[in-house]
KEKE-3310 file (N, C-alpha, C; in steps of 0.2 Angstrom, whole numbers, plus 5000, padded with zeros to 4 digits):
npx = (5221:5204:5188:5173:5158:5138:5122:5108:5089:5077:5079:5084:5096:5107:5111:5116:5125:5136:5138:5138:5151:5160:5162:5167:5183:5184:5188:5196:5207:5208:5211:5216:5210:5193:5183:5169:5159:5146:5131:5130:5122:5117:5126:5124:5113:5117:5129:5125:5115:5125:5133:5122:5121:5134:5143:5148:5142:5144:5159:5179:5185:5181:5175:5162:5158:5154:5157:5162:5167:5178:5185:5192:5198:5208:5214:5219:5228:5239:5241:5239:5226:5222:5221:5208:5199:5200:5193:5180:5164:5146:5138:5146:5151:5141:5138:5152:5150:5141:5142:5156:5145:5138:5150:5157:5146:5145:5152:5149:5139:5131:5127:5124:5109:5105:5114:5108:5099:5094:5095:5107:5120:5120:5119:5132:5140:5137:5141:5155:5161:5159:5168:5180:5181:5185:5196:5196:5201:5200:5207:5207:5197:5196:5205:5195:5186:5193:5194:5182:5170:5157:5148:5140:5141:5156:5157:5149:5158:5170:5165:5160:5176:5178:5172:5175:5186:5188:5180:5188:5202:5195:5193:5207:5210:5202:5208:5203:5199:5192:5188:5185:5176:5177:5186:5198:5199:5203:5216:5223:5222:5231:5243:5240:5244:5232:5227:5235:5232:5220:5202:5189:5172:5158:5141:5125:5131:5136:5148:5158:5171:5185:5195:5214:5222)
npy = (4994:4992:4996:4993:4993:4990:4997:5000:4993:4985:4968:4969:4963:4965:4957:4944:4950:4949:4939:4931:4939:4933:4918:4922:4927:4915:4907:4911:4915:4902:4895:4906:4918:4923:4936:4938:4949:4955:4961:4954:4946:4939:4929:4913:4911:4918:4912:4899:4901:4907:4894:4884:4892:4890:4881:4868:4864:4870:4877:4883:4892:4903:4914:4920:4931:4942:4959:4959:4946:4947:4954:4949:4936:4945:4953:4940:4935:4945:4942:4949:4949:4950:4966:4966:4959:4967:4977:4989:4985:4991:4992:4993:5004:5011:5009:5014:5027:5033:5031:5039:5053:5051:5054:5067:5076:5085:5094:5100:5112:5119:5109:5097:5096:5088:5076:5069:5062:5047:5042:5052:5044:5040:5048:5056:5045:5046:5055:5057:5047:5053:5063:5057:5051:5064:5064:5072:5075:5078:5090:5098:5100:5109:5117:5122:5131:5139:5148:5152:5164:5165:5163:5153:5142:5141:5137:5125:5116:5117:5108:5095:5093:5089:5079:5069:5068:5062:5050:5044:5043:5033:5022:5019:5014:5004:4998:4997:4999:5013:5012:5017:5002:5000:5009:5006:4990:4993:5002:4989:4981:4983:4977:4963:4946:4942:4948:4948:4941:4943:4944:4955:4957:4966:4960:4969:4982:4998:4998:4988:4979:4972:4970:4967:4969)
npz = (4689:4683:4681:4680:4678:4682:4680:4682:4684:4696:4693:4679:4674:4681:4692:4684:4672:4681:4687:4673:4671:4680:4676:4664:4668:4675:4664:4657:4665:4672:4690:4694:4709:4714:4721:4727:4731:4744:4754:4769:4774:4763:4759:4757:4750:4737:4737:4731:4722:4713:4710:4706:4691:4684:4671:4675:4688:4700:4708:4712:4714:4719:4731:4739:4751:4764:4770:4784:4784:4771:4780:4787:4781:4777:4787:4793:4782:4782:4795:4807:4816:4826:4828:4820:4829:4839:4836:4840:4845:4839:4850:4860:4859:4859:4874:4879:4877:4883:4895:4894:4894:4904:4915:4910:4911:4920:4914:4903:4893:4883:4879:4888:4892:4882:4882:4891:4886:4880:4866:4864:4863:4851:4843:4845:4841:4825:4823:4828:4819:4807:4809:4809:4797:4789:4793:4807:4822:4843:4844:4831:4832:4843:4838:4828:4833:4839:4828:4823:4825:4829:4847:4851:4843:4845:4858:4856:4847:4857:4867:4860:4857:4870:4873:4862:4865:4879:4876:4866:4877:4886:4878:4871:4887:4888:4878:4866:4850:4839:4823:4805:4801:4784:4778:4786:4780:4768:4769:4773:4761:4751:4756:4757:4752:4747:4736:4728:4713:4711:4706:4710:4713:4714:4722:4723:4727:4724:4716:4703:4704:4692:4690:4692:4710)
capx = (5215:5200:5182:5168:5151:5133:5120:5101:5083:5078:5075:5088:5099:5116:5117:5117:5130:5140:5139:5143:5160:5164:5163:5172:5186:5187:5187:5201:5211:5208:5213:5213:5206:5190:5180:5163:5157:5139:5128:5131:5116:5116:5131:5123:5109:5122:5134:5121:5114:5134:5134:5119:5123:5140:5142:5150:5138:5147:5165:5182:5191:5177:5175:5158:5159:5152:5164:5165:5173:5184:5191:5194:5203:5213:5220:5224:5234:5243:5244:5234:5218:5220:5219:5201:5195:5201:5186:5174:5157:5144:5134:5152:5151:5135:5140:5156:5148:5134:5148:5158:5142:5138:5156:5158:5140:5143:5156:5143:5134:5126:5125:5121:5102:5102:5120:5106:5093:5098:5097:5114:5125:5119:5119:5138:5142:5139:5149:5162:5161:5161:5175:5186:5182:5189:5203:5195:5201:5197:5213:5203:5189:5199:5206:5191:5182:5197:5194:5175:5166:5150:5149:5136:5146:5163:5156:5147:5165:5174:5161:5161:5180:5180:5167:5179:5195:5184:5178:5196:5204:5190:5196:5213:5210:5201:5213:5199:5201:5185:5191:5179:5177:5179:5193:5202:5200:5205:5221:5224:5222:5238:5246:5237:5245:5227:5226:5239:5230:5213:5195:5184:5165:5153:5134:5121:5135:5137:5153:5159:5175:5182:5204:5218:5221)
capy = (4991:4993:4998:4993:4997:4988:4998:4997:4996:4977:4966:4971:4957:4964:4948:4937:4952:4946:4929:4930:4940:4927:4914:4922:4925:4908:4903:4916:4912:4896:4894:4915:4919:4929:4936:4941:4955:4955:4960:4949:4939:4937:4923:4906:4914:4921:4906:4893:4905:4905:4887:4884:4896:4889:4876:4864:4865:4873:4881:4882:4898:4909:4915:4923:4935:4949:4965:4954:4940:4949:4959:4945:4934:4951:4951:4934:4936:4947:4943:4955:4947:4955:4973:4964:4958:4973:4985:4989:4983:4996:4991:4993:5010:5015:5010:5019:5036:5035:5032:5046:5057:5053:5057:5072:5079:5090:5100:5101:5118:5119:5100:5095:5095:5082:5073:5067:5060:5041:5042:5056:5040:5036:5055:5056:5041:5046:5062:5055:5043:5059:5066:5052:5051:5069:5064:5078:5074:5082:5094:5101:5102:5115:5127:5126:5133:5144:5151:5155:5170:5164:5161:5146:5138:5140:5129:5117:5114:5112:5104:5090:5090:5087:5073:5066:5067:5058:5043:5040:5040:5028:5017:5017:5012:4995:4993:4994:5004:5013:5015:5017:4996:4998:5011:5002:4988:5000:5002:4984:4978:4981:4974:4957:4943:4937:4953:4946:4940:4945:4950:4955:4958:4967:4963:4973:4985:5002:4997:4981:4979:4965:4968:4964:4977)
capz = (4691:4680:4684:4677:4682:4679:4684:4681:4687:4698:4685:4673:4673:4683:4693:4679:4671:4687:4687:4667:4671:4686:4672:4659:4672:4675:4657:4653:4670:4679:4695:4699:4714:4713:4727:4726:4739:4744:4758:4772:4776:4756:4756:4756:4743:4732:4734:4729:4714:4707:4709:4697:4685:4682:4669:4680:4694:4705:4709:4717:4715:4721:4739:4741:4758:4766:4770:4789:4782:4768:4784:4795:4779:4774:4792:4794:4778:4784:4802:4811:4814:4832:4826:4815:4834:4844:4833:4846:4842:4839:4857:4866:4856:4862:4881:4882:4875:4888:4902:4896:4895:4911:4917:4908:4911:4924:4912:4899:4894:4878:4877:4894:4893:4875:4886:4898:4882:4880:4859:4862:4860:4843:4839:4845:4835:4818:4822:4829:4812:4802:4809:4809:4788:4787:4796:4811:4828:4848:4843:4826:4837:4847:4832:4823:4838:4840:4822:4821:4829:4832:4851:4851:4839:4848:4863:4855:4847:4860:4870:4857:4857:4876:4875:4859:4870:4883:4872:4864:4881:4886:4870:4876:4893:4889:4872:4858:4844:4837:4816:4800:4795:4777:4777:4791:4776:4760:4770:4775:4757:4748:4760:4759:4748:4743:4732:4720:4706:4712:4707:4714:4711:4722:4721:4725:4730:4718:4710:4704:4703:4688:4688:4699:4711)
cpx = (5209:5194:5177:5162:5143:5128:5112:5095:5083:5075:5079:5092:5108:5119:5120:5125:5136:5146:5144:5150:5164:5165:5167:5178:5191:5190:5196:5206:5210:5214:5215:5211:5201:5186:5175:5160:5151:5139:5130:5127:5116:5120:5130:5117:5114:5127:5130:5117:5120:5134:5130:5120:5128:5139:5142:5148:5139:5154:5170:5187:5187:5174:5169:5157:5158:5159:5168:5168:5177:5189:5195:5199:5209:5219:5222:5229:5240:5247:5243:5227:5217:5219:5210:5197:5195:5197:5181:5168:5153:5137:5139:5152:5147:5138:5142:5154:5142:5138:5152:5152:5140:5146:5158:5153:5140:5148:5156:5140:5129:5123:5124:5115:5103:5108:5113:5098:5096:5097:5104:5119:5126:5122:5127:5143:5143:5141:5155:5165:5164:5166:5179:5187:5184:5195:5203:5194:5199:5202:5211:5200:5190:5201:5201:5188:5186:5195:5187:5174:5161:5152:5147:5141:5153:5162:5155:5155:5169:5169:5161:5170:5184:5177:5171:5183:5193:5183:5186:5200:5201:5194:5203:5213:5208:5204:5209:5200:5193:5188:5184:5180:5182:5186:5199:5204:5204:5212:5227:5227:5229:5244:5247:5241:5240:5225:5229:5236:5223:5209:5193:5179:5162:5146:5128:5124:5136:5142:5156:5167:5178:5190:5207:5221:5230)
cpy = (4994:4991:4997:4990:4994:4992:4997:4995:4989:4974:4966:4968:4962:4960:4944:4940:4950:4941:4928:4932:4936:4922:4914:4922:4918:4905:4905:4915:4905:4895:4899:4916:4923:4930:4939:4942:4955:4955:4953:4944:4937:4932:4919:4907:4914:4915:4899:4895:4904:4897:4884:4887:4893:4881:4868:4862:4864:4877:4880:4887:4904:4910:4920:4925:4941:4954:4961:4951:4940:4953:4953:4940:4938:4952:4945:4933:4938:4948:4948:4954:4949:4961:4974:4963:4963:4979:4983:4990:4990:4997:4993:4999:5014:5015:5014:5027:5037:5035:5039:5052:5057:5055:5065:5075:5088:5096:5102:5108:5117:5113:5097:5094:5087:5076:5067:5062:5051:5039:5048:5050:5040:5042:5056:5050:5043:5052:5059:5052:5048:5062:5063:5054:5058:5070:5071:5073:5079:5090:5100:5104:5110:5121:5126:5131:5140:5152:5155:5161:5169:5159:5153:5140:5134:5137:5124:5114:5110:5107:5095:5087:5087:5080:5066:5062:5062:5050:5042:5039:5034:5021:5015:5014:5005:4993:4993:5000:5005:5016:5014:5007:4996:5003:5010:4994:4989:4997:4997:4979:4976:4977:4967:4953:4939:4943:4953:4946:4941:4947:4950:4959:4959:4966:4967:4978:4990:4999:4989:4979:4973:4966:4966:4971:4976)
cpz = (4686:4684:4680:4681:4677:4685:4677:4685:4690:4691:4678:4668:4675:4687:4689:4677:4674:4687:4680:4667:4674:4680:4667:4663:4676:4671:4655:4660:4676:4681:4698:4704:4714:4719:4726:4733:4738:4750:4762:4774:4770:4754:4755:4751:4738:4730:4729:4720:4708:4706:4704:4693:4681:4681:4672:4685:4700:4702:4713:4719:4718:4726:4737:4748:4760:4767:4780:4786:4777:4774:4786:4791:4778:4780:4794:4790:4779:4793:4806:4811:4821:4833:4823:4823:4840:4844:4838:4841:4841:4847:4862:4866:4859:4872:4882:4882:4881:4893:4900:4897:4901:4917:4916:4909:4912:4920:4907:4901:4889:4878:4883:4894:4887:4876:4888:4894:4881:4872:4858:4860:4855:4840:4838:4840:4828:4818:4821:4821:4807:4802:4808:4799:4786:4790:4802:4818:4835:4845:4837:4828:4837:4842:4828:4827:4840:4835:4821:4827:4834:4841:4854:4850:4842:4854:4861:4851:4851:4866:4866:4857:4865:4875:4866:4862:4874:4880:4869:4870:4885:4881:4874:4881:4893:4883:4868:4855:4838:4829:4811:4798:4786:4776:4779:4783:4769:4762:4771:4769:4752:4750:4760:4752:4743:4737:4727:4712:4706:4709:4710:4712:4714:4719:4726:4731:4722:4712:4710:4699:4699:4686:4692:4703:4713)
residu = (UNK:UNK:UNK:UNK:UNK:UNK:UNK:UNK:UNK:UNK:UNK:UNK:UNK:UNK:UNK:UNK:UNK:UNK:UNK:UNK:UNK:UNK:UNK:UNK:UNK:UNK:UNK:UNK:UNK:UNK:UNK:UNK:UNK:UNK:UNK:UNK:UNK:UNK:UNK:UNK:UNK:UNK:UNK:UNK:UNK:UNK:UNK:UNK:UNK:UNK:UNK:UNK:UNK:UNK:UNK:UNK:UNK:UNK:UNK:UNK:UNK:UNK:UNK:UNK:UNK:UNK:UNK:UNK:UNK:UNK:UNK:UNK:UNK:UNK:UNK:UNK:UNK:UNK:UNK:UNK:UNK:UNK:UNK:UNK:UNK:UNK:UNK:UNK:UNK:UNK:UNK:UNK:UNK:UNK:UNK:UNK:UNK:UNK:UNK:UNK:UNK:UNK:UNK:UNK:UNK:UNK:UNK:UNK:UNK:UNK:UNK:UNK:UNK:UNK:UNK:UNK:UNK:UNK:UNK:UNK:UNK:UNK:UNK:UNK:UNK:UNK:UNK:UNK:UNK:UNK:UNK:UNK:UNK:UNK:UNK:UNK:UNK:UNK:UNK:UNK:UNK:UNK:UNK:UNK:UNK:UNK:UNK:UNK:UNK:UNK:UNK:UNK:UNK:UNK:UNK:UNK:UNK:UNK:UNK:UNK:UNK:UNK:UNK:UNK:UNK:UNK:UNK:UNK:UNK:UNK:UNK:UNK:UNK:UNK:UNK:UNK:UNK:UNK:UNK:UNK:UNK:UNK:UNK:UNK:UNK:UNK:UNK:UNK:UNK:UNK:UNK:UNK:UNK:UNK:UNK:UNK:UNK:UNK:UNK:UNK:UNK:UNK:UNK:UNK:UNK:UNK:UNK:UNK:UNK:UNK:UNK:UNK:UNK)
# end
């Protein structure tokens, strides 16, 4: 897979850079599949912009779509598009952490008073998020907590790895599954037979990807 990277101030001309690579693409493989990733409100903009630019005026190999609807075709490809509707939303997200916080409260020390602030949800979230992307679960929690000296420390550890344990049992219990989107996608990809002969080109996304993966 090759990488190649358009970077630059607004203004610059890396849409067009874009668009020119989608066309050459074309020229050099018709009938390829190519997929153009861009912000999600940005799709019927985006789609209408390719379409005048292109000699033709328009397209028929080129799927413009947010990181939504590259999941949702990724697992229908492969037959798993219930695993795509089973990710707990980020409202369901915020619920459950306020239920577990008010269940767990009372077993709260250091974290008991900021448990009982109704923005800890959010706060727990992008831990939890952060943990997950280093592959750190409740169980980590416990031997890091185990390891350190510092007394403060070695609660709020495990205090976080109880209120972890709590919110993934939670998850279990109504069957939704709380993963990182895009790495949950990463991992889906190879998998996928739309990935065959694929590009794929991100706008106003850092890197822009322009081989077959």
């Amino acid at each position: 897979m090759s990488i190649t990277m358009y970077y630059g101030r607004a203004g610059s001309g890396k849409t067009r850079a874009v668009y020119e690579r989608i066309r050459q693409v074309i020229a050099e493989c018709p009938g390829d599949p190519i997929i153009l990733l861009v912000p999600e409100p940005a799709t019927y903009r985006v789609e209408r912009e390719l379409a005048e630019f292109m000699p033709q005026g328009g397209f028929t190999t080129v799927r413009v779509v947010g990181f939504g609807r590259l999941a949702y075709q990724v697992y229908q490809s492969i037959g798993n598009v219930k695993a795509h509707q089973q990710s707990i939303s980020q409202l369901g997200r915020s619920m459950l952490l306020s239920l577990v916080m008010k269940r767990k409260g009372a077993e709260l020390g250091l974290l008991s008073q900021a448990a009982k602030r109704p923005e800890f949800s959010s706060v727990l979230q992008g831990l939890f998020s952060e943990f997950r992307s280093f592959r750190i679960g409740p169980d980590e929690l416990e031997a890091g907590a185990q390891r350190v000296s510092n007394g403060v420390l070695q609660k709020k550890l495990r205090e976080l790895a109880l209120c972890m344990s709590a919110y993934e049992e939670e998850l279990q219990l109504h069957g939704q599954i709380d993963g990182d989107p895009i790495m949950d996608l990463v991992h889906a990809l190879p998998q996928s037979p739309l990935m065959g002969k694929l590009s794929c080109l991100c706008r106003r996304i850092p890197l822009v990807y322009t081989g077959s993966f």
